[in-house]
C-alpha positions in Angstrom: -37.6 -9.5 52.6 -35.6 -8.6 49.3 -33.9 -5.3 49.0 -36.6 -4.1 46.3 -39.1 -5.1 48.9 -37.0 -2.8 51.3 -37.3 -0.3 48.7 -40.7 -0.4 48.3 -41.7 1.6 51.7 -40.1 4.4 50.1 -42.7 6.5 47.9 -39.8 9.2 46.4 -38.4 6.1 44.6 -41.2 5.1 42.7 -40.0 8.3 40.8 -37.1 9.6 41.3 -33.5 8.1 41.7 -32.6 9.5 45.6 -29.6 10.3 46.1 -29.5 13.1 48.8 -29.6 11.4 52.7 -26.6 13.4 53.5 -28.8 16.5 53.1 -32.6 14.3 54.0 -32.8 11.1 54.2 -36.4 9.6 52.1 -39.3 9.2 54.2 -41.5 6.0 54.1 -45.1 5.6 54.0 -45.1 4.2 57.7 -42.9 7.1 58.7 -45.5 9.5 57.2 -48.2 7.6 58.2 -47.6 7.3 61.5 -47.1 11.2 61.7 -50.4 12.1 60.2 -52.3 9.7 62.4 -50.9 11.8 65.5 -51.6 14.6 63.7 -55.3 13.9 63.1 -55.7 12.8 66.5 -54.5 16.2 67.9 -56.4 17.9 65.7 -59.7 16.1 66.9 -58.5 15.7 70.7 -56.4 18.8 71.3 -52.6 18.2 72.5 -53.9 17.9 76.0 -54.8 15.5 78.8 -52.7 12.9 81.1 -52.7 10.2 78.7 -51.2 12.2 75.7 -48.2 13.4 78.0 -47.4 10.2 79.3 -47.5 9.0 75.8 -45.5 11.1 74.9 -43.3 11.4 77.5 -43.0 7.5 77.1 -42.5 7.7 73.4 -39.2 10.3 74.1 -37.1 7.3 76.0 -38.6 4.3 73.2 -36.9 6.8 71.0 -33.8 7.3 73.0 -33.5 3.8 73.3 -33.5 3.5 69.3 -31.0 5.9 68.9 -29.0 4.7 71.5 -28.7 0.9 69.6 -27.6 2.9 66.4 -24.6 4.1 68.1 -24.0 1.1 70.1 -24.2 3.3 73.4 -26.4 2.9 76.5 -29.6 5.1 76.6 -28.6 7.0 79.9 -25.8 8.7 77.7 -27.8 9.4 75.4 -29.6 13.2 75.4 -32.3 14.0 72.5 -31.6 17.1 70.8 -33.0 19.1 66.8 -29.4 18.6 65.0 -25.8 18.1 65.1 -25.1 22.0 65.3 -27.4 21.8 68.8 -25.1 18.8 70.4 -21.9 20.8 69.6 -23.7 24.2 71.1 -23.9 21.8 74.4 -20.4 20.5 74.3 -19.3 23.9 73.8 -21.2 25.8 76.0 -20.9 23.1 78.3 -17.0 22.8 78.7 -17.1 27.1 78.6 -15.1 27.3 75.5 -13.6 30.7 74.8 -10.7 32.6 74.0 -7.7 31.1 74.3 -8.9 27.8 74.2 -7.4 25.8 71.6 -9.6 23.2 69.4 -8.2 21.1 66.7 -10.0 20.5 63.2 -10.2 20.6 60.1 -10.9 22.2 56.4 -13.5 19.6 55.6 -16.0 20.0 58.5 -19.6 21.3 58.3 -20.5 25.0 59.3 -22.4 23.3 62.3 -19.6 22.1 63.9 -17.3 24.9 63.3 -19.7 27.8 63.5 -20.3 27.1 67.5 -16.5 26.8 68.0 -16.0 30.3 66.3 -18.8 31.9 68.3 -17.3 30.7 71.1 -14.1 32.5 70.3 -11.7 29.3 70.6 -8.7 29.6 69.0 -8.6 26.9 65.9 -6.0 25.1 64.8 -6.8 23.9 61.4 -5.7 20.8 59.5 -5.6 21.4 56.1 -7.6 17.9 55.0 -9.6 19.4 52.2 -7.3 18.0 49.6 -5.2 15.1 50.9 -5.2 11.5 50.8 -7.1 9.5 53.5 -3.8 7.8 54.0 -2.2 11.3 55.3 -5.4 12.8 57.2 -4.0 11.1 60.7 -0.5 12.8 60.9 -2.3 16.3 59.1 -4.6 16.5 62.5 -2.5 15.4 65.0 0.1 17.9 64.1 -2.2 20.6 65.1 -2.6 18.8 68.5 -0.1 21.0 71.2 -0.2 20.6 74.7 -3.2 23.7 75.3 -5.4 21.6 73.1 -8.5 20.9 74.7 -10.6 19.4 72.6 -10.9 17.7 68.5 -13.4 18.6 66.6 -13.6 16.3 63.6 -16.3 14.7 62.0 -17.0 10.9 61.3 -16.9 11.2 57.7 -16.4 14.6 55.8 -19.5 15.9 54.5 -17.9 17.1 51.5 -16.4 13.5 49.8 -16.8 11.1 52.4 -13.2 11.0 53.7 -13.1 8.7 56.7 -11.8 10.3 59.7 -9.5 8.6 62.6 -11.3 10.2 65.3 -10.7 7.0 67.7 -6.9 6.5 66.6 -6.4 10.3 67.4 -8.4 10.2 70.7 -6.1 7.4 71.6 -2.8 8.7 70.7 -3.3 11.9 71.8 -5.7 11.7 75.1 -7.6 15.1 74.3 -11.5 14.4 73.9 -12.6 14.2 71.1 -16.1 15.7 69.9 -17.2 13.8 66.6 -20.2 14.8 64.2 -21.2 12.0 63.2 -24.3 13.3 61.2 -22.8 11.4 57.9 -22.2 8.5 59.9 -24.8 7.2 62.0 -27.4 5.3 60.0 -25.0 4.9 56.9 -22.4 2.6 58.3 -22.1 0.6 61.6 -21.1 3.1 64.2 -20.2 2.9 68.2 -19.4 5.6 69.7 -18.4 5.4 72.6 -14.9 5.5 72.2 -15.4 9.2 72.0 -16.4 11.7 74.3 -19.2 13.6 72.4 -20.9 11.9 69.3 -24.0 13.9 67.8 -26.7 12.3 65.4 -28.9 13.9 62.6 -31.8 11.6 62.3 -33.5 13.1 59.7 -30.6 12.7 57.2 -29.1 8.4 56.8 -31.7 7.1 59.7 -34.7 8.8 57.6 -36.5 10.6 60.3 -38.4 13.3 60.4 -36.7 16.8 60.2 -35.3 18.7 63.2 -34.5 15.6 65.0 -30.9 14.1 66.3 -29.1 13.1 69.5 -25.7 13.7 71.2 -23.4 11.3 73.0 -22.0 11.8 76.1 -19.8 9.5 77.6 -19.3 11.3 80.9 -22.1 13.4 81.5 -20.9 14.7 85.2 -18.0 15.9 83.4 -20.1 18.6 81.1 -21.8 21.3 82.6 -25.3 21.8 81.7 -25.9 25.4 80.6 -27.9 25.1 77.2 -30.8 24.5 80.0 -34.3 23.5 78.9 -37.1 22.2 80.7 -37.0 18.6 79.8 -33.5 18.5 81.3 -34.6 19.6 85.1 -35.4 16.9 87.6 -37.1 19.7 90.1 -37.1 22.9 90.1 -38.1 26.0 92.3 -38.8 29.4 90.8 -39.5 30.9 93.9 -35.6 29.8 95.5 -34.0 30.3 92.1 -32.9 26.6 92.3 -33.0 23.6 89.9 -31.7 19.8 89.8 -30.1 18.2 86.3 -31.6 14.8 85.8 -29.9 11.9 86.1 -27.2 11.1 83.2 -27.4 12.8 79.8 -31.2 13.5 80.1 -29.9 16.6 81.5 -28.8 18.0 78.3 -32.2 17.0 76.5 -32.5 20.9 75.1 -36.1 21.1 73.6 -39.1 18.7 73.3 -39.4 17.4 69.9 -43.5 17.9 68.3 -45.1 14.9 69.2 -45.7 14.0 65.5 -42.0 13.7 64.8 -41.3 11.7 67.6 -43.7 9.1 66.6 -42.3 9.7 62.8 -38.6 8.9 63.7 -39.9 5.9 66.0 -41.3 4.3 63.2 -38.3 5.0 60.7 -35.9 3.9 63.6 -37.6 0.7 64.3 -37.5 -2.9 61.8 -34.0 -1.9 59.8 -33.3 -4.4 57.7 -30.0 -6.6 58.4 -27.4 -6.0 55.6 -28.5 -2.5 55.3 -24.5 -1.4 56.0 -23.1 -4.0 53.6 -25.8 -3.2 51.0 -25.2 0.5 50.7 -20.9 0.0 51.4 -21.1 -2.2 47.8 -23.3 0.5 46.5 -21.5 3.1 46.9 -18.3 1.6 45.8 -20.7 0.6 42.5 -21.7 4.4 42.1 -17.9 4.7 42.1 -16.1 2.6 39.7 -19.6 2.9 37.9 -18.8 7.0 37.5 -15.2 6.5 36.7 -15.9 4.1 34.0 -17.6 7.2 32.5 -15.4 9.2 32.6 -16.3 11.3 35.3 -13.8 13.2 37.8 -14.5 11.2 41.0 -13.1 13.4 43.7 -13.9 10.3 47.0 -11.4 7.5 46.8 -12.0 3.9 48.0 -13.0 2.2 50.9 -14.3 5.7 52.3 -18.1 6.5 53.6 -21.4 6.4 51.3 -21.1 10.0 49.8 -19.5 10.1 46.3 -18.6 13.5 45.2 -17.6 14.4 41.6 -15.9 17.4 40.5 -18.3 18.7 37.5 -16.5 20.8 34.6 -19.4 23.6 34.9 -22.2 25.0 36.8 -23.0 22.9 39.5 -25.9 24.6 40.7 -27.3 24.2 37.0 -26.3 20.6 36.8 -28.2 19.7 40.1 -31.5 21.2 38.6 -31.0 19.8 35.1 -30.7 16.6 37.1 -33.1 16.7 39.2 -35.7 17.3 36.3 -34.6 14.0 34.9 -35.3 12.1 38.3 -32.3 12.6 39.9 -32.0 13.9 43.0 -28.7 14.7 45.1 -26.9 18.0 46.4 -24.9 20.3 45.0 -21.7 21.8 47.7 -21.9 25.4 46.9 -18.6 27.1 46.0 -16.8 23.6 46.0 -17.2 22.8 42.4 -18.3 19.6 43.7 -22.0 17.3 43.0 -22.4 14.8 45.8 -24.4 11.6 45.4 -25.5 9.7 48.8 -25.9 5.9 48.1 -27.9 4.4 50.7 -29.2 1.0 51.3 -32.8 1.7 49.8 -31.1 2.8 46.2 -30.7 0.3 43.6 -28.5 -0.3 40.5 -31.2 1.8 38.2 -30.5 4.9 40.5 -26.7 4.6 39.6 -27.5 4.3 36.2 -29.8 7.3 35.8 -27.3 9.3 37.9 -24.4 8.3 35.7 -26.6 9.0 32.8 -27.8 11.9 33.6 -24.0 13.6 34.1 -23.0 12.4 30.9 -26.0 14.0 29.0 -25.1 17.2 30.8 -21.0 16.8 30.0 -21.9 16.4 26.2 -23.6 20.0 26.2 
């Protein structure tokens, strides 16, 4: 199929230029479609009965098994979980993380990794990263490595520009694990992770599934305590003795079960990706780039860096995110950071870039 064929099975594009997956990723008509039919069928049949369980039940590891390929990672590492923030709530809680336990990140990461390690009470160094080169991001992190470190918190590409992060060249020079949120990463570039230690996925933002819907990484799973405990993570159980079993692998950290309806939503979104789709939205992006620049436009996310370009707008961003979306244009505005931030994905197309560049220069000539 051609890329505007590709493009075609999503219905937000036959309107708007859709620029926002680092937020929500589009949904297509078979995702949607495929959640209403469940839907109906509960509705008429009741969520009840052997067979819808064991469908279910069934569906949970088809879907495990399609994350799993998305990160390169085998499916028994694999644990299904609502968000990024949840997977680092089990890493944390799991490895008992409190004060005077030392984590190194950065100034670039998302509340949802760094909230958890706050509650916790870990002591944080912090890499200021915010404003430096890509080139000078390594040496910035690993000089807030000591010897109490015990873990790196870092994500896979910074949610603010889309700064590219060496979480496997500081894993390896350092030897402290390494817990990465990937939730910019996976479905917007190729990504194995299982160089790290802890990898959590967002599926409803590049891999266009339903909301309230991820995954997390583990590459040891013995290693981590279980203590975020839900019911689809027990093997057996007794009540009566005050006694439970972990199942086997990362299963045991599964911490909720997802609605039926999204699991049959994200199965559909997660299964035939087209080939390319990595190299597609990679020229893209670097197009929305130079494309930006050419207009004169302050272009905050340099080169070679992940699909999220971020410009520094000379005024109101909140304003300039509605007047744009009223022309079609939809992508997010980073609150307090004077920055707008465009995510390029493989479904987008030239005309996208254009309206988008369009659209800021309309609102710059004000």
């Amino acid at each position: 199929m051609t890329w505007p064929q590709e493009r075609a099975r999503f219905p937000v594009l036959d309107r708007h230029a859709y620029l926002n997956a680092g937020t929500f990723g589009p949904l297509a008509r078979t995702t949607l479609a495929a959640m209403a039919e469940l839907r109906a069928w509960e509705g008429e049949h009741g969520r009840g009965g052997r067979a819808y369980f064991d469908e279910m039940l069934e569906r949970r590891e088809r879907v495990r098994e399609l994350l799993a390929t998305q990160i390169r990672a085998p499916a028994e590492n694999v644990a299904l979980t609502d968000s990024t923030t949840q997977g680092v709530h089990v890493v944390v809680s799991g490895l008992a993380l409190g004060e005077g336990d030392e984590v190194a990140t950065t100034d670039a990461e998302h509340f949802g990794l760094t909230g958890p390690l706050l509650a916790a009470g870990a002591r944080l160094r912090i890499a200021k990263v915010r404003q430096a080169k890509t080139a000078d991001v390594f040496e910035l992190i690993r000089a807030q490595v000591t010897p109490r470190t015990r873990l790196i918190a870092i994500s896979a590409i910074s949610w603010l520009d889309g700064k590219v992060f060496p979480w496997r060249e500081l894993r390896e020079a350092t030897q402290v694990p390494v817990l990465v949120d990937g939730a910019q990463s996976v479905g917007s570039c190729d990504v194995d992770a299982t160089a790290a230690d802890f990898y959590t996925v967002s599926a409803q933002k590049w891999l266009c599934g339903p909301d309230a819907t991820g995954a997390l990484y583990v590459r040891d799973p013995d290693s981590l305590r279980p203590r975020l405990v839900a019911y689809p993570g027990a093997e057996t159980y007794d009540i009566a003795e005050g006694t439970w079993e972990p199942k086997a692998g990362a299963r045991r950290f599964d911490t909720m079960f997802a609605p039926a309806s999204s699991l049959a939503g994200l199965e559909t979104a997660l299964t035939g990706l087209p080939d390319g789709r990595f190299e597609h939205a990679r020229e893209l992006s670097e197009r929305c780039r130079r494309l930006l620049l050419e207009r004169g436009h302050d272009v905050v996310t340099e080169p070679g860096q992940g699909n999220l370009v971020s410009i520094r707008f000379p005024g109101d961003t909140a304003e300039a995110a509605l007047a744009l979306y009223e022309r079609g244009v939809i992508l997010r505005e980073l609150a307090g950071t004077g920055l707008l931030r465009a995510s390029v994905g493989w479904w987008n197309d030239d005309a996208d870039l254009d309206r988008l560049a369009e659209g800021l220069t309309a609102l710059t000539k004000r």
